[in-house]
C-alpha positions as CSV (number, residue, x, y, z in Angstrom):
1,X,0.0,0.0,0.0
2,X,1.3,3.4,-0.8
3,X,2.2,5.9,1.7
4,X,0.5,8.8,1.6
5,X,1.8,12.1,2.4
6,X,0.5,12.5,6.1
7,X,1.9,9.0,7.2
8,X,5.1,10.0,5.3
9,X,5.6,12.7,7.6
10,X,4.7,11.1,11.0
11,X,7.6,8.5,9.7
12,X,10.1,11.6,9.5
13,X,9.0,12.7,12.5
14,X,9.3,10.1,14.4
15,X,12.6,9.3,12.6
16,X,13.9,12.6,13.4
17,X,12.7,12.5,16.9
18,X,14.8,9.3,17.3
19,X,18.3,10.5,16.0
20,X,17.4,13.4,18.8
21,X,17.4,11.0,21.5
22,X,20.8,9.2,20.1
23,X,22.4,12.2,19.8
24,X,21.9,13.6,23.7
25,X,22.1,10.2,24.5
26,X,25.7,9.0,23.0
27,X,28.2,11.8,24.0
28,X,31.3,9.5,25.0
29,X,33.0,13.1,26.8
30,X,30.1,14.2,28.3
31,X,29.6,10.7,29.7
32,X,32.4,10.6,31.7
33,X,32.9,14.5,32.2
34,X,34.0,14.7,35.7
35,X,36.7,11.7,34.8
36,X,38.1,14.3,32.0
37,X,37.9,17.4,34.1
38,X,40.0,15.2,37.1
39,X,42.4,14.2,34.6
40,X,43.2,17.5,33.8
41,X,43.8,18.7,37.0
42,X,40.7,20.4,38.6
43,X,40.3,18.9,41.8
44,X,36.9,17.5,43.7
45,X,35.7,20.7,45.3
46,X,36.2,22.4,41.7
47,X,34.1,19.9,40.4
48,X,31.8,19.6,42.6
49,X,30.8,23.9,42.0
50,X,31.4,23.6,38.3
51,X,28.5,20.8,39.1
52,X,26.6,23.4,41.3
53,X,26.6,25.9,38.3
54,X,24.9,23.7,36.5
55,X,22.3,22.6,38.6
56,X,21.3,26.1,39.4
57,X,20.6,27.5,35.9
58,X,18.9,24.2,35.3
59,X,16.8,25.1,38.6
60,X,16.2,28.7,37.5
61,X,15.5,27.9,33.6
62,X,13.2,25.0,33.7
63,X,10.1,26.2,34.2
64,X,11.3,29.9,31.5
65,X,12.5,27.1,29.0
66,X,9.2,25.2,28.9
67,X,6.9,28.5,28.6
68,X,9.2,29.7,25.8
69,X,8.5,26.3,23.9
70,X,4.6,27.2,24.5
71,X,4.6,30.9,23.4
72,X,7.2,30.6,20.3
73,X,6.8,27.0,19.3
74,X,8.5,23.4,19.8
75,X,10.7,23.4,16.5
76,X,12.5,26.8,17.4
77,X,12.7,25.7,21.1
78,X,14.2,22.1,20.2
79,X,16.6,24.0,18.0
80,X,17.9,26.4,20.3
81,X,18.5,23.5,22.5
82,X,20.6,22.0,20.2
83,X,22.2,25.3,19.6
84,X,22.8,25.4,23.1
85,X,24.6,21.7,23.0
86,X,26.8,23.0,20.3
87,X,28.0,25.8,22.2
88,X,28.5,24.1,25.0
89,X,31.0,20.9,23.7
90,X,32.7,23.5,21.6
91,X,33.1,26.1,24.9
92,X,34.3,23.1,27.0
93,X,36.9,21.7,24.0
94,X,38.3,25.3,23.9
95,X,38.1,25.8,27.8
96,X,41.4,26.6,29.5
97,X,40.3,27.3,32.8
98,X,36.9,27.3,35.2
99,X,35.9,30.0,34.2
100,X,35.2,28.4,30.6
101,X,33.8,24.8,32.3
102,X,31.3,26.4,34.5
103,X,30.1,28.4,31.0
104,X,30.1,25.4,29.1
105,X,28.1,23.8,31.8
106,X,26.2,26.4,32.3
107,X,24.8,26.8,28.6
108,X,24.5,22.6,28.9
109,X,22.1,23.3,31.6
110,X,20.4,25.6,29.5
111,X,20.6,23.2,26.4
112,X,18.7,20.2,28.0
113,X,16.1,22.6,29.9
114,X,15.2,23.8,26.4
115,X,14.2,20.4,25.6
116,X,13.2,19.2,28.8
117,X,8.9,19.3,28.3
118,X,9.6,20.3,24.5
119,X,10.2,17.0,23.4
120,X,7.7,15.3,24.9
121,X,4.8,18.0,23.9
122,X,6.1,17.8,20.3
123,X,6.2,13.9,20.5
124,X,2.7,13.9,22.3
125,X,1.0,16.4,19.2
126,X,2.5,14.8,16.5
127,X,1.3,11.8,17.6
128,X,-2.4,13.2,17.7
129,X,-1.9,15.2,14.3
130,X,-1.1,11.7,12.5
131,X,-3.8,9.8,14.2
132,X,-1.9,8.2,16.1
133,X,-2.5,9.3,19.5
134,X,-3.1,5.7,20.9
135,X,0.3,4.9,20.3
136,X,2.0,7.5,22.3
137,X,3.1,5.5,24.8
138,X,4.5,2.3,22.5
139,X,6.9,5.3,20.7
140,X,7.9,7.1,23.6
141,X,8.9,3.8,25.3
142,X,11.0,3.3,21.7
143,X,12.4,7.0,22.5
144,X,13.4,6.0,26.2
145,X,15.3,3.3,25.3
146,X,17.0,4.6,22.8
147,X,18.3,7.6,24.9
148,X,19.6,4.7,27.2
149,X,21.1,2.6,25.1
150,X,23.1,5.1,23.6
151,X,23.7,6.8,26.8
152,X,24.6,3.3,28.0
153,X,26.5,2.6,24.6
154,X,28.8,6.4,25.6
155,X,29.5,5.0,28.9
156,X,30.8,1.6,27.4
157,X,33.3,3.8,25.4
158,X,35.1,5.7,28.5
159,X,37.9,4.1,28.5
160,X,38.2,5.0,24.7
161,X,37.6,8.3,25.0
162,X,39.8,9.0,28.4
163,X,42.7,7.2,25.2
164,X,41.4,10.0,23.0
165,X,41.8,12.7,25.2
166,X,39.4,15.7,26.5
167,X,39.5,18.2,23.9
168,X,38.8,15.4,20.8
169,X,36.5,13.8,22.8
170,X,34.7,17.1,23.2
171,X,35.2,17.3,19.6
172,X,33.6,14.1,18.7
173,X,30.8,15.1,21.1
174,X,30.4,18.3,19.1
175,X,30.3,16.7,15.5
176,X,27.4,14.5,17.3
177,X,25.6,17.5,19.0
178,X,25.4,18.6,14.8
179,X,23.6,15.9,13.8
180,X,21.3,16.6,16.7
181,X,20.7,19.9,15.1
182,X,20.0,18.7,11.5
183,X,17.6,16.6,12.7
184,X,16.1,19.6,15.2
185,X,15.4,21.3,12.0
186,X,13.7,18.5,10.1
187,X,11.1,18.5,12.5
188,X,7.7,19.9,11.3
189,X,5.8,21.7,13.9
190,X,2.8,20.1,14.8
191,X,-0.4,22.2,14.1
192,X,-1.8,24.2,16.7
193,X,-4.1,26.7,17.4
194,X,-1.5,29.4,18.7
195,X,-1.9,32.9,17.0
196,X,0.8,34.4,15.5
197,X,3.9,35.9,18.3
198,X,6.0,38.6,17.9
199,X,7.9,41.1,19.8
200,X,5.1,43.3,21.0
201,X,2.7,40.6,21.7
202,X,5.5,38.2,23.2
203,X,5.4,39.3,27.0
204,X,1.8,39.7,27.1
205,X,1.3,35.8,25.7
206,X,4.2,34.7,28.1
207,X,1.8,36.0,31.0
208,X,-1.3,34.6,29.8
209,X,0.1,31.2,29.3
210,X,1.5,31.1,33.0
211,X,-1.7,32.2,34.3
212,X,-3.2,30.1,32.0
213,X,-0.8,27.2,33.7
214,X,-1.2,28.0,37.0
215,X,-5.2,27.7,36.8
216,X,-5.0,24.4,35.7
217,X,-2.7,23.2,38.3
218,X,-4.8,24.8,40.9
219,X,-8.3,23.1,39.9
220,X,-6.4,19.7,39.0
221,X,-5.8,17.3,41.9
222,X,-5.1,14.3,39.9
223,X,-2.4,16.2,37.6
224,X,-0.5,17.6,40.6
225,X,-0.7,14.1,42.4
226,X,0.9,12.3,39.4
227,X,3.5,15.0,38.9
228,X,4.4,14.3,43.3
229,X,4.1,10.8,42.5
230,X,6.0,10.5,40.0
231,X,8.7,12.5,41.2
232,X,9.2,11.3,44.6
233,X,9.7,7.2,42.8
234,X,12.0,8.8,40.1
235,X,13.8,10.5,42.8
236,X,14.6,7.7,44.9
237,X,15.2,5.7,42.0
238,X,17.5,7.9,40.7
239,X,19.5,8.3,44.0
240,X,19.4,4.6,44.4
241,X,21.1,4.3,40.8
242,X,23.7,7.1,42.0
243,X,25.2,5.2,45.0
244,X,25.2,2.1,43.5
245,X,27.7,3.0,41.1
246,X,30.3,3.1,44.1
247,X,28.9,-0.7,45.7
248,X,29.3,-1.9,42.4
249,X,32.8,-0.7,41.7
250,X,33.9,-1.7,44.9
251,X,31.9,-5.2,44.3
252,X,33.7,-5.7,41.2
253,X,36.9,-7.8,41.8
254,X,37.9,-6.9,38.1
255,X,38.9,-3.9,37.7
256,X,38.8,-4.7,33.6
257,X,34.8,-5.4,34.0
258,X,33.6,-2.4,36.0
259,X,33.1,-0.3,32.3
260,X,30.9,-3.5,31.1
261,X,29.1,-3.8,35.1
262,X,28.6,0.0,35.3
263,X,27.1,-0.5,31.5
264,X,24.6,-2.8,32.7
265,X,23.5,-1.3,35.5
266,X,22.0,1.6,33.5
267,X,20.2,-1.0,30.8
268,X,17.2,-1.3,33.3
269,X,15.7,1.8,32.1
270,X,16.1,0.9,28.4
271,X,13.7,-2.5,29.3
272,X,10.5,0.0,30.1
273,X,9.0,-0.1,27.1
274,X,8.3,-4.1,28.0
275,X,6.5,-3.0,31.3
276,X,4.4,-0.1,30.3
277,X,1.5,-1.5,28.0
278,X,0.3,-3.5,31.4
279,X,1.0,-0.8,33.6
280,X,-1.2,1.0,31.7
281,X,-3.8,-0.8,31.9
282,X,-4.1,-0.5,35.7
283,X,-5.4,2.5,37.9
284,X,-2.9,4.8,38.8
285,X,-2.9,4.4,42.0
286,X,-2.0,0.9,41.7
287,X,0.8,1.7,39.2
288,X,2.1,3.9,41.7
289,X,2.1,1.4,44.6
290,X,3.5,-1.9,42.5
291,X,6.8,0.6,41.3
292,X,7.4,3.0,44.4
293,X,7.2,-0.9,46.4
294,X,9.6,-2.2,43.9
295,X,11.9,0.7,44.1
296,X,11.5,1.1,47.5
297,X,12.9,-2.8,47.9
298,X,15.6,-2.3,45.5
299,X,17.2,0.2,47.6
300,X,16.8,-2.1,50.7
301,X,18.5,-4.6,48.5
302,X,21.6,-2.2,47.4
303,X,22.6,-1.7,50.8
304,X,24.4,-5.1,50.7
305,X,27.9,-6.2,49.3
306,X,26.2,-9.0,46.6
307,X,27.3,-7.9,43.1
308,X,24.6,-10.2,41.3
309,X,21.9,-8.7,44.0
310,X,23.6,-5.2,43.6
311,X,23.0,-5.9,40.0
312,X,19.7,-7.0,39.4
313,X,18.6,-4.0,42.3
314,X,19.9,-1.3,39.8
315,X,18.3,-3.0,36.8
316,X,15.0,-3.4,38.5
317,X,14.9,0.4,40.1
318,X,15.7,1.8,36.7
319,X,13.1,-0.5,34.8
320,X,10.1,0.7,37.5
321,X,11.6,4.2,37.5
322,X,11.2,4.7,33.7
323,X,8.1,3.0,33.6
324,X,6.1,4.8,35.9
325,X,7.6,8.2,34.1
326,X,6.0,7.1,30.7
327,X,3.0,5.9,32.0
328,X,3.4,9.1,34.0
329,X,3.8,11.2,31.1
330,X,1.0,9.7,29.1
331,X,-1.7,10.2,31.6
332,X,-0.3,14.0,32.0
333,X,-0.4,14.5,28.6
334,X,-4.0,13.6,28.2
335,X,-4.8,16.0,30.8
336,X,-2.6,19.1,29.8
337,X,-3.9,21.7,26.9
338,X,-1.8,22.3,23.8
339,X,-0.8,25.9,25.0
340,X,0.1,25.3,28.2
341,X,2.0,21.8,27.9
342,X,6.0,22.4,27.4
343,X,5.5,24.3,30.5
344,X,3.2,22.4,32.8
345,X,5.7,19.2,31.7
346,X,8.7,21.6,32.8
347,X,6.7,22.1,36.3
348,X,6.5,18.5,36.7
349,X,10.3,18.5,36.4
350,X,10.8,20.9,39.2
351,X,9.2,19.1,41.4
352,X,11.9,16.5,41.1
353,X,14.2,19.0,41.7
354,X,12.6,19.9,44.8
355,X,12.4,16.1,46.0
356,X,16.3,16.1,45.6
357,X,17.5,18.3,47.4
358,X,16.5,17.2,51.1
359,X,16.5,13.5,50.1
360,X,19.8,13.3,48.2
361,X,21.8,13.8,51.9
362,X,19.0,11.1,53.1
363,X,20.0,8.9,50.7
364,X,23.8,9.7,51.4
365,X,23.3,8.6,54.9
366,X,21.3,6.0,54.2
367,X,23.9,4.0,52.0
368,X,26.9,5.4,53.8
């Protein structure tokens, strides 16, 4: 059967929408960037605020980022994200000093909170525009485990790229970061119903969308629970995945098979799309309860000294974790308005934001 134009263009949407998750997915330098910066010469506590800059723009830009996808569009918002990646490896490849790593960080934080809610409202109204709105959550599992098996795939690589060296490898991440921008600008925007921005008009839309935003939360229980929810499993999740990484190194009695362990480890996440068709058949209450149980048991389980039982606790945090944010995401989706959703999804990821910082010293002590 011929394939006429409108299924033509979901498939180079969706096509495009894939290469977009490789490409922020496998970036060998970025990876292993705090390896890099230690090998040349920062030390810990200069790590650790180069890592502080980042986390604070991404803090203090979610929530702008998601509203500009909203009022100007998810094509030019996707694109400046990219733009923003480009900068950043190139900043960080030409970077002599902190001054130039906390920039490049900085405009990396910027980068992935431009995409952060963009993605998945372009993803989510394509979807509809092609008909294909029942299948939402079969492709955006597809698009999760792509991101981490490439991600996983980048990770594989570090001893390569440590062999390569830190400005190539920032090099090779940039000449990837470009083919995340060519595909950025295949993407069609989906149709919507949103009139025609400019300059004069901009601030005025910018306000009416957060009001706009801010309504809906306020007369929405469920959509606030799920966002709480949802947070508060990915965050311990998360954390659990986080501390793990030092049991399992210290586990590992072969130094030569920590890369390949450490690669595992973070393959759980990429198995979601085999849990989330049944999880979505159930209430989401109950989806809630069977993966924050689960994760809750893995990280009873990662407390001990077992590599196979560190193992599988890693896998099985990260499969439940990724599931319940698709299934997550889904629901949210059907329950958030075209105009509003870039930055009602970017709310929802400042909530886990706000989960992590008092339970990421919890955590600490808890697997200390």
């Amino acid at each position: 059967m011929p394939i006429n134009q409108k299924q033509f263009s979901i498939f180079r949407q969706k096509l495009a929408l894939l290469v977009l998750e490789w490409s922020v997915g496998f970036r060998p330098a970025g990876s292993v960037w705090v390896l890099l910066l230690a090998l040349r010469g920062f030390s810990l506590v200069e790590i650790g605020f180069a890592e502080a800059v980042f986390h604070v723009v991404s803090l203090c830009c979610e929530l702008p980022s998601g509203l500009l996808a909203d009022v100007l569009g998810r094509k030019r918002t996707l694109t400046a994200s990219h733009v923003m990646f480009v900068l950043s490896t190139l900043l960080m490849a030409a970077s002599r000093g902190m001054a130039g790593v906390c920039l490049s960080l900085a405009i990396s934080a910027l980068g992935y909170n431009l995409e952060s809610g963009t993605r998945e409202a372009i993803t989510y109204e394509s979807m509809l525009q092609a008909g294909q709105g029942a299948d939402y959550l079969k492709f955006s599992s597809l698009q999760n485990g792509v991101y981490r098996f490439s991600s996983g795939g980048a990770m594989l690589l570090a001893g390569a790229t440590v062999l390569l060296g830190w400005r190539r490898a920032y090099l090779l991440d940039t000449g990837i970061t470009l083919i995340g921008l060519a595909a950025a600008l295949t993407i069609s925007e989906p149709e919507r119903n949103t009139p025609g921005i400019t300059l004069r008009t901009l601030p005025a839309a910018m306000a009416e969308t957060v009001q706009d935003a801010w309504t809906l939360l306020r007369s929405d229980a469920v959509a606030v629970r799920i966002m709480a929810l949802n947070a508060l499993v990915g965050v311990c999740a998360t954390l659990t995945g986080f501390y793990l990484q030092e049991k399992v190194e210290a586990a590992v009695k072969v130094p030569a098979l920590l890369g390949p362990a450490l690669f595992a480890l973070g393959l759980g996440g990429g198995l979601a799309g085999l849990l989330t068709g049944r999880l979505d058949r159930l209430s989401y209450p109950k989806t809630v309860t069977f993966t924050g149980a689960g994760v809750l048991l893995c990280a009873l389980a990662a407390r001990g000294t077992c590599l196979p039982v560190l193992m599988a606790s890693g896998l099985m945090a990260g499969l439940l974790d990724d599931s319940l944010q698709l299934v997550s995401d889904k629901r949210l989706n059907d329950r958030f308005p075209s105009a509003q959703r870039a930055t009602l999804i970017s709310a929802s990821s400042m909530i886990f934001s706000v989960f992590m910082i008092p339970l990421s010293p919890l955590f600490g002590w808890w697997f200390s």
